[in-house]
C-alpha positions in Angstrom: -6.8 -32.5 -4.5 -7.6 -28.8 -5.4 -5.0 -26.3 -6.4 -4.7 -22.2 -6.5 -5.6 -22.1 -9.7 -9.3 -23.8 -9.2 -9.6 -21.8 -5.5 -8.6 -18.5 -7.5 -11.5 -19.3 -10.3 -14.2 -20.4 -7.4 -13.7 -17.0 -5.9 -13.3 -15.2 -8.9 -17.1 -16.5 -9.4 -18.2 -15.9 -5.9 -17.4 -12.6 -6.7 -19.0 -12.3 -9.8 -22.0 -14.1 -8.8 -23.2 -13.2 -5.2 -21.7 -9.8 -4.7 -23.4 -6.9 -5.6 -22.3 -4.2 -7.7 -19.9 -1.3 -6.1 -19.0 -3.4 -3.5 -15.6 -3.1 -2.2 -13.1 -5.8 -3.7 -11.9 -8.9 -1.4 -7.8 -7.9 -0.8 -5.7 -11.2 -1.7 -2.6 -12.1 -0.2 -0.5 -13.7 -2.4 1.2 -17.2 -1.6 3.0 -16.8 1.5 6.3 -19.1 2.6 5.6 -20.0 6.1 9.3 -19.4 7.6 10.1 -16.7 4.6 11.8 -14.7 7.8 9.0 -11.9 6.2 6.5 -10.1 8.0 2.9 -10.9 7.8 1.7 -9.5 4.5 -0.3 -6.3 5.3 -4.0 -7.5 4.7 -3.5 -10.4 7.4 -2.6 -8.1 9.8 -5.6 -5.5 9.4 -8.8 -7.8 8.0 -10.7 -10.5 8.5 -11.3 -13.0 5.7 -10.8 -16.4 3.9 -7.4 -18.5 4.0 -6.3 -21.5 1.7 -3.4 -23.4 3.5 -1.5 -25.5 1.3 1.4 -28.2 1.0 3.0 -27.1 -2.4 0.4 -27.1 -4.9 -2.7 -29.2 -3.0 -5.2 -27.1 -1.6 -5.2 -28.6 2.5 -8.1 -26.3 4.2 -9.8 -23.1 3.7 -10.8 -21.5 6.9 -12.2 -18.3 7.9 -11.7 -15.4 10.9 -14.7 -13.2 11.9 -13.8 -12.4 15.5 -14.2 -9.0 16.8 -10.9 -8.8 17.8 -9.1 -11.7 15.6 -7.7 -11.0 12.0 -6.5 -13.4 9.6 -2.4 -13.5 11.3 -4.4 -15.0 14.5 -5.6 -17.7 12.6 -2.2 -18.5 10.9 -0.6 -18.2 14.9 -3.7 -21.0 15.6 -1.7 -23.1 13.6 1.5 -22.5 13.4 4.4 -21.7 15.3 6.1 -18.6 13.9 8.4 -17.4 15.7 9.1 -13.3 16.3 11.6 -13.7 13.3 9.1 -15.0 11.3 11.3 -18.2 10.8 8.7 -21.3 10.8 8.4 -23.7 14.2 6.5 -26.5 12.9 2.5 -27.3 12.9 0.6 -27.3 15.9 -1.6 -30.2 14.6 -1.4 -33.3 12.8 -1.8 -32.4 8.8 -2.2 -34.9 5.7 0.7 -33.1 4.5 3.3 -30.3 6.2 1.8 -27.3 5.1 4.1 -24.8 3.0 2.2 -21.9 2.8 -1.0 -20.1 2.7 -3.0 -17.7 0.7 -6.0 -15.4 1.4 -8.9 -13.0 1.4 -9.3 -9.9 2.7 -13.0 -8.9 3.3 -14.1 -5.1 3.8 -14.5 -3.9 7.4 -18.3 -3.5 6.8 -18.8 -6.8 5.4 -16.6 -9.1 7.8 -19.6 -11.1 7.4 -19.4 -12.1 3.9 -15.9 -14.0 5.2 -18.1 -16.7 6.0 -20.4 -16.7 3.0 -17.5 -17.2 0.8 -15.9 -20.2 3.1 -19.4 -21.9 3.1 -19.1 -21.1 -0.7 -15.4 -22.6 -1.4 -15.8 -25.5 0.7 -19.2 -27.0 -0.5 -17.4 -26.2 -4.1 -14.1 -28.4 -3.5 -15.6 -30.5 -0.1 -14.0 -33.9 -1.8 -10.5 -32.2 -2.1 -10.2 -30.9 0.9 -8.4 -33.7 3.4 -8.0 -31.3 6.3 -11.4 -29.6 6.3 -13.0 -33.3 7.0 -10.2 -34.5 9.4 -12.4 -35.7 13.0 
């Protein structure tokens, strides 16, 4: 399975490859505990972008929001109960493995698109370590 370490490199290349000069950087979120009792860090709350969710160190999913009204928080509520205290309910689906946290992206206001560029990007680049990204 992939780790942080390889999803940090992939977009540390994606960035370095395909984004032009100038460009506003992606915001990262660093490794958030579901259940920490913390609110959501800042960038989830205000952008749209990529998320890796994990279970301890294996790299589960990568997913994306883009909505016109949806930032990356949404997502997380999609699939997870959090309660107002931010103390952690449980999954909403089946996993492979009980998630522990996630991690993610910020991408600028004007480019909300490239969120899905860079999902299309990470998952074609890890697609046979991702259990939860091929679940039916």
């Amino acid at each position: 399975m992939a780790n942080l370490a390889q999803l940090l490199d992939l977009v540390s290349d994606y960035e370095k490859k395909y984004r032009g000069e100038g460009l506003e950087p992606f915001k990262y979120v660093k490794p958030y505990k579901l259940g920490c009792k913390e609110f959501w860090p800042e960038v989830t709350t205000t952008h749209k972008g990529v998320y890796g969710i994990f279970s301890n160190d294996d790299l589960l999913y990568i997913g994306k929001v883009t909505g016109k009204t949806r930032v990356l928080c949404h997502r997380m509520n999609d699939y997870f109960v959090i309660r107002s205290d931010f103390t952690y309910g449980g999954a909403k689906d089946n996993w492979s493995q009980e998630p522990t946290h996630f991690v993610a992206w910020g991408v600028p206001d004007k480019s909300f698109f490239e969120a899905s560029a860079l999902e299309e990007f990470l998952i074609d680049s890890l697609q046979n370590d991702l259990p939860d990204n091929t679940r039916k």
